[in-house]
One Martini backbone bead per residue (centre of mass of N, CA, C, O) as a GRO file, in nm:
protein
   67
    1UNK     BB    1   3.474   7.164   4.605
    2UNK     BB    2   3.583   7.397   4.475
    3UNK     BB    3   3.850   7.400   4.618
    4UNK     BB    4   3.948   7.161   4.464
    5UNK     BB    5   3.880   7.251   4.180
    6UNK     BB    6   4.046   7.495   4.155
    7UNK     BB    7   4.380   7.398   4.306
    8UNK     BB    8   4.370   7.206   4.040
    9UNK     BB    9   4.325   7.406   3.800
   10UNK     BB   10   4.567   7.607   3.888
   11UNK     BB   11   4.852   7.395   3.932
   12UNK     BB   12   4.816   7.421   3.573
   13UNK     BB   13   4.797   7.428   3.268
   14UNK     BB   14   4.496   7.350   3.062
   15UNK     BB   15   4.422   7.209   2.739
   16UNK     BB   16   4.196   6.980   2.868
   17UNK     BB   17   3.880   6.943   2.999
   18UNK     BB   18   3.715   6.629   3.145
   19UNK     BB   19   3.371   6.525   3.137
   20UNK     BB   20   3.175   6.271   3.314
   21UNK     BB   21   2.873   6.126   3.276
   22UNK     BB   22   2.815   6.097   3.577
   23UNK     BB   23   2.779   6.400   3.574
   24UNK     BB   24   2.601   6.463   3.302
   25UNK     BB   25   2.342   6.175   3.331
   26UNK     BB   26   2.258   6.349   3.630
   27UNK     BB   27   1.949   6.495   3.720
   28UNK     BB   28   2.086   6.521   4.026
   29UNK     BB   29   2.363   6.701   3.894
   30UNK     BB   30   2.330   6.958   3.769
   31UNK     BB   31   2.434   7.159   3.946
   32UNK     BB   32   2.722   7.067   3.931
   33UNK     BB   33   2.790   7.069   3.719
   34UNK     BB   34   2.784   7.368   3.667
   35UNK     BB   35   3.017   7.440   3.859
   36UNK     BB   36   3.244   7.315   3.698
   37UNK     BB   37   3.243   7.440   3.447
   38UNK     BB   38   3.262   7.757   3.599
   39UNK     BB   39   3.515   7.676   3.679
   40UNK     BB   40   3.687   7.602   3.435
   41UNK     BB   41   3.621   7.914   3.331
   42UNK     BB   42   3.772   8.048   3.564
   43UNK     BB   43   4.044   7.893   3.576
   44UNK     BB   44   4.049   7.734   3.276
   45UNK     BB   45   4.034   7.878   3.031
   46UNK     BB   46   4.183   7.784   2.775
   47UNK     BB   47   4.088   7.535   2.793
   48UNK     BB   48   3.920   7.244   2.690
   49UNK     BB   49   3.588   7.082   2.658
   50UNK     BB   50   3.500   6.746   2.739
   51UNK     BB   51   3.341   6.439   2.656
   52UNK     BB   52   3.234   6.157   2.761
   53UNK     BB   53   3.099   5.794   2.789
   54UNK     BB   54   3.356   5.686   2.923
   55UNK     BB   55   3.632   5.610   3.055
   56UNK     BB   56   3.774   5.483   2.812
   57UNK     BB   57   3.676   5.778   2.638
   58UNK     BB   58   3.908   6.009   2.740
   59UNK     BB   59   4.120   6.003   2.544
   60UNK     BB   60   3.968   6.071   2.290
   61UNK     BB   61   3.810   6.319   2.379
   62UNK     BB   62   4.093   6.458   2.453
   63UNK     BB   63   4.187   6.495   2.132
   64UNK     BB   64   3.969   6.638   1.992
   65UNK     BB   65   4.139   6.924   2.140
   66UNK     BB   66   4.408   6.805   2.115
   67UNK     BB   67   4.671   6.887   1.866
   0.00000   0.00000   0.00000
């Protein structure tokens, strides 16, 4: 996992990384968001994290943080 979320995120610069819920609201995925997270912020450290509430409100949430 580590391997494609990394390669995804080195791939170009990214404005913005949203994380969904389905990952976000499951209590046996803690492990997992945080590895992501912790991705995120080593590959993609300028992006900004946004979080969505579902697949429909992610270009939402992702505007919340690009200019």
């Amino acid at each position: 996992m580590e391997a494609v979320v990394g390669n995804t995120l080195r791939a170009h610069p990214w404005e913005c990384v949203t994380v969904g819920g389905g990952l976000r609201d499951s209590d046996d995925q803690v492990g997992l968001l945080e590895q992501v997270i912790n991705l995120i912020r080593r590959y993609a450290p300028d992006a900004a994290i946004a979080f969505n509430r579902t697949p429909d409100t992610t270009y939402e949430a992702a505007a919340r943080w690009i200019g």
